[in-house]
NURO-272890 format. One line per 10 residues: their letters; for each residue x, y, z of N, C-alpha, C. Coordinates in Angstrom, 3 decimals, padded with zeros to 6 digits. Atoms other than C-alpha are relative to their C-alpha. Layout:
<babas>
a = X:Y:Z:X:Y:Z:X:Y:Z | ...;
</babas>
This chain:
<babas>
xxxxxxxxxx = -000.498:-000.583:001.239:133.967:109.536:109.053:-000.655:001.363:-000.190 | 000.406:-001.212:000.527:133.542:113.274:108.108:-000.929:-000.242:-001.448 | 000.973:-000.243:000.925:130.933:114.247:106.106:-000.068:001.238:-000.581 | -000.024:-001.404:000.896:131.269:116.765:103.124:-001.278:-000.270:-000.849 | 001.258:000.175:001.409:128.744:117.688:100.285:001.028:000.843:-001.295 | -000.205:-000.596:001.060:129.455:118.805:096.803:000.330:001.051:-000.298 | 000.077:-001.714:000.270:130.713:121.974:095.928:000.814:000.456:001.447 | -000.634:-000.637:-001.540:132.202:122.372:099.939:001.359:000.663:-000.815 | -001.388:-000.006:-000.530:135.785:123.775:100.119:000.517:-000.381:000.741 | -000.966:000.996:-000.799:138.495:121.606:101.724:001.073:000.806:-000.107;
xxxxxxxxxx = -001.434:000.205:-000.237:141.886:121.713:102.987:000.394:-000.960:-000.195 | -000.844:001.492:000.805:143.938:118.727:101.544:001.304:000.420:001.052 | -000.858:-000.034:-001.110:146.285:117.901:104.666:000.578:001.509:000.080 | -000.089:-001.708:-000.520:145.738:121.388:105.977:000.942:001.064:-000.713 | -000.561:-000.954:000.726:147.553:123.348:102.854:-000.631:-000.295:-001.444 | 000.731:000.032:001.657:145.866:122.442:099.174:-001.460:000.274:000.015 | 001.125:-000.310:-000.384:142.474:124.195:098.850:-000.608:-001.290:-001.072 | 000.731:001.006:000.940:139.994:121.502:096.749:-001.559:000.436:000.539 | 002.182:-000.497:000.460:136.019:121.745:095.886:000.215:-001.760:000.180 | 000.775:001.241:000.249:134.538:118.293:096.940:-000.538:-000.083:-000.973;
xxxxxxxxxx = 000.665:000.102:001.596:133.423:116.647:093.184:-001.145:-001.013:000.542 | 000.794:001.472:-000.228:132.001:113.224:094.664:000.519:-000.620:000.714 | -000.679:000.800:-000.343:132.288:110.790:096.705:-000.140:-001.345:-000.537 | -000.384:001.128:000.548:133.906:107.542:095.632:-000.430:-001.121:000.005 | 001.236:000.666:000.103:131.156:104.940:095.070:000.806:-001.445:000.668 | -000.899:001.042:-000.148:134.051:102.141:095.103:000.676:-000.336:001.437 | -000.445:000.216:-000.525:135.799:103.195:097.853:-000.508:001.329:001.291 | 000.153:-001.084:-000.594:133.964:104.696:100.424:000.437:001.015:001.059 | -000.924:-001.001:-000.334:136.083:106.578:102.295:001.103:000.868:-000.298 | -000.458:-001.232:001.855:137.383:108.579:099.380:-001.030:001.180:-000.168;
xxxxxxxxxx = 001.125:-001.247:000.862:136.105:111.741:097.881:000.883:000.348:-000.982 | -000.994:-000.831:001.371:137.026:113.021:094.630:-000.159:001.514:000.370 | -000.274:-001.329:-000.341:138.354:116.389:095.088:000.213:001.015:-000.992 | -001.134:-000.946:000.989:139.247:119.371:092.403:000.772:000.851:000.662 | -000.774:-000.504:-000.764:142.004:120.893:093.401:-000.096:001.575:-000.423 | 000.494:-001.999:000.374:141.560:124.990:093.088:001.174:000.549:-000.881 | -000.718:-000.651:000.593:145.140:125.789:092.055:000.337:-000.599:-001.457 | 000.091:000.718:001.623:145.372:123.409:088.836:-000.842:-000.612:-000.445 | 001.288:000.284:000.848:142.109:122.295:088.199:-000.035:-002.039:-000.082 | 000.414:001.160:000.086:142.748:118.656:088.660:-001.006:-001.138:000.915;
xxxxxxxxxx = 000.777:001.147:-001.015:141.151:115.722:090.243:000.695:-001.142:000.328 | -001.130:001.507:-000.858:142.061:113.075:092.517:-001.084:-000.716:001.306 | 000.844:001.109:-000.776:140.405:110.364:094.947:001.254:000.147:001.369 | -000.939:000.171:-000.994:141.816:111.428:098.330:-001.276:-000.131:001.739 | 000.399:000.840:-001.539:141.090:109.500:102.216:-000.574:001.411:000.692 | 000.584:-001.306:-000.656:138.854:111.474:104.308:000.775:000.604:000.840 | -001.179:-000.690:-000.943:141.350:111.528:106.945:000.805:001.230:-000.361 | -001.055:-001.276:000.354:143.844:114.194:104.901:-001.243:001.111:000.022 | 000.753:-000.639:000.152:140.867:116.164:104.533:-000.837:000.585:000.813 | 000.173:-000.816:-000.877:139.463:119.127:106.614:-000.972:001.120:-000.738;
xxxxxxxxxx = 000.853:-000.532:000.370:136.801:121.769:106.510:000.886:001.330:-000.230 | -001.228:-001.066:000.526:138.471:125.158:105.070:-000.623:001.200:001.247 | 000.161:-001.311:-001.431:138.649:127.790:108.334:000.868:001.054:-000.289 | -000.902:-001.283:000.219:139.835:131.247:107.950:-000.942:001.380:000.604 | 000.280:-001.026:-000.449:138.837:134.734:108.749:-000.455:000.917:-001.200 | 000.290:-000.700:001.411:136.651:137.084:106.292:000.729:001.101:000.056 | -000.557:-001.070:000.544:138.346:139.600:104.431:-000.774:001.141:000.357 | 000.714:-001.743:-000.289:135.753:142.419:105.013:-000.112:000.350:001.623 | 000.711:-000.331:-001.367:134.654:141.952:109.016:000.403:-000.280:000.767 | -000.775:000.985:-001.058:137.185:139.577:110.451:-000.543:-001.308:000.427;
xxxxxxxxxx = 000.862:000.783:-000.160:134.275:137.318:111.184:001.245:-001.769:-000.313 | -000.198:001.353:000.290:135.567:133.154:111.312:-001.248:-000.537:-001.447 | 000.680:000.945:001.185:134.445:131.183:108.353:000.220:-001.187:000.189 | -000.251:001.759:-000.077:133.993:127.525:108.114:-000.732:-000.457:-000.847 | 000.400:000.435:000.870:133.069:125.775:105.424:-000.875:-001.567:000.199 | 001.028:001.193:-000.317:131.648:122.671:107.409:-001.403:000.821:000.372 | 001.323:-000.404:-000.513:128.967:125.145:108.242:-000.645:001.033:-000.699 | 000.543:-000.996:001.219:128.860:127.987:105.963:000.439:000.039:-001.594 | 000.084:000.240:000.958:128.024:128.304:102.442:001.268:000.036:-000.917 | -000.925:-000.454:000.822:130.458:128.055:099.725:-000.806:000.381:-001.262;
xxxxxxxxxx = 000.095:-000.754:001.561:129.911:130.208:096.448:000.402:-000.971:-000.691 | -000.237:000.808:000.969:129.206:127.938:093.467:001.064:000.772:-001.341 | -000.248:-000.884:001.318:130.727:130.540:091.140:001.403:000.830:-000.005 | -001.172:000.121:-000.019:133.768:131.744:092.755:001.023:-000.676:001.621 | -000.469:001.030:-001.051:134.208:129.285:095.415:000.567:000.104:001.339 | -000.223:-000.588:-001.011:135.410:131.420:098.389:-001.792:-000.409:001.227 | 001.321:000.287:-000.682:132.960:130.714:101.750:-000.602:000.997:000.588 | 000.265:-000.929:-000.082:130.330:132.756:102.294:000.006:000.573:001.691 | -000.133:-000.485:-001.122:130.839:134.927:105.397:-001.361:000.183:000.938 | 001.280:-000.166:-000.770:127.915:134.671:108.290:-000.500:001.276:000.517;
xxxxxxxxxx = 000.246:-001.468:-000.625:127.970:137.951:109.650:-000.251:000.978:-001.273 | 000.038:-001.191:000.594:128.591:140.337:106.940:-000.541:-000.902:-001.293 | 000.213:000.416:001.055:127.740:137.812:104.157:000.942:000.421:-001.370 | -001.236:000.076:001.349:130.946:138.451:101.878:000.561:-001.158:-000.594 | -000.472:001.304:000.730:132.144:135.757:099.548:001.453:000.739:-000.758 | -000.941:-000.471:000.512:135.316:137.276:097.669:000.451:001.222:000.108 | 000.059:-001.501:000.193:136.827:140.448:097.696:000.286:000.066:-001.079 | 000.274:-000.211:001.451:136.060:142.168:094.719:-000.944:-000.438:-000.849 | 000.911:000.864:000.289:133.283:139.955:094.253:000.008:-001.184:-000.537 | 000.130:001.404:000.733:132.753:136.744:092.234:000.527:000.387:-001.041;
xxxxxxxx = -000.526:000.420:001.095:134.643:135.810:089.513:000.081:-001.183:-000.544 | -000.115:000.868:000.478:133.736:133.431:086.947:000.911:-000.537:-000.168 | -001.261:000.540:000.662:136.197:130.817:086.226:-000.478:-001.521:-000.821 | 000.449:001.114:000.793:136.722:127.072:084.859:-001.012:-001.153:000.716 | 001.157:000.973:-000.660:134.296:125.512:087.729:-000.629:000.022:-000.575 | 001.085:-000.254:000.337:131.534:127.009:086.175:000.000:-000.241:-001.623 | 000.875:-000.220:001.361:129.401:126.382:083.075:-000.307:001.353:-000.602 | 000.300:-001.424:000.455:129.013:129.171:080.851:-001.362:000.083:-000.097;
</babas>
């Protein structure tokens, strides 16, 4: 079984981005997920679920979120090489505590 932590970014069957919330005490091969584009939550099988891979915006550099950091604040992963997290920078939203 894959192993996420808190706060990661996911792919939800390789197209819905989600923030790992928890995993599912009941059912352990569950994680509760928030989903990025509407803010909800849901208890989905590890199987649909994937580490979020893409290419940084500033350097080209690969990103991976099973290995590099994700930004608690605007949730993009942080880039290894050049260390970029968003373009334009961070932007608070409804993850965060004021």
């Amino acid at each position: 079984m894959a192993s996420f932590k808190k706060g990661q970014l996911v792919r939800i069957r390789n197209s819905k981005m989600a923030l790992i919330s928890y995993q599912c005490e009941k059912r352990p091969a569950y994680w509760g997920v928030t989903y990025i584009d509407d803010k909800t939550l849901h208890c989905v099988h590890h199987s649909f679920i994937s580490p979020y891979k893409h290419s940084c915006w500033n350097c080209g550099a690969p990103v991976d979120s099973s290995t590099d950091a994700t930004c608690p604040v605007c949730h993009w992963v942080k880039c290894p090489v050049c260390g970029a997290y968003r373009k334009g920078g961070c932007i608070k939203d409804e993850f965060t505590n004021p």
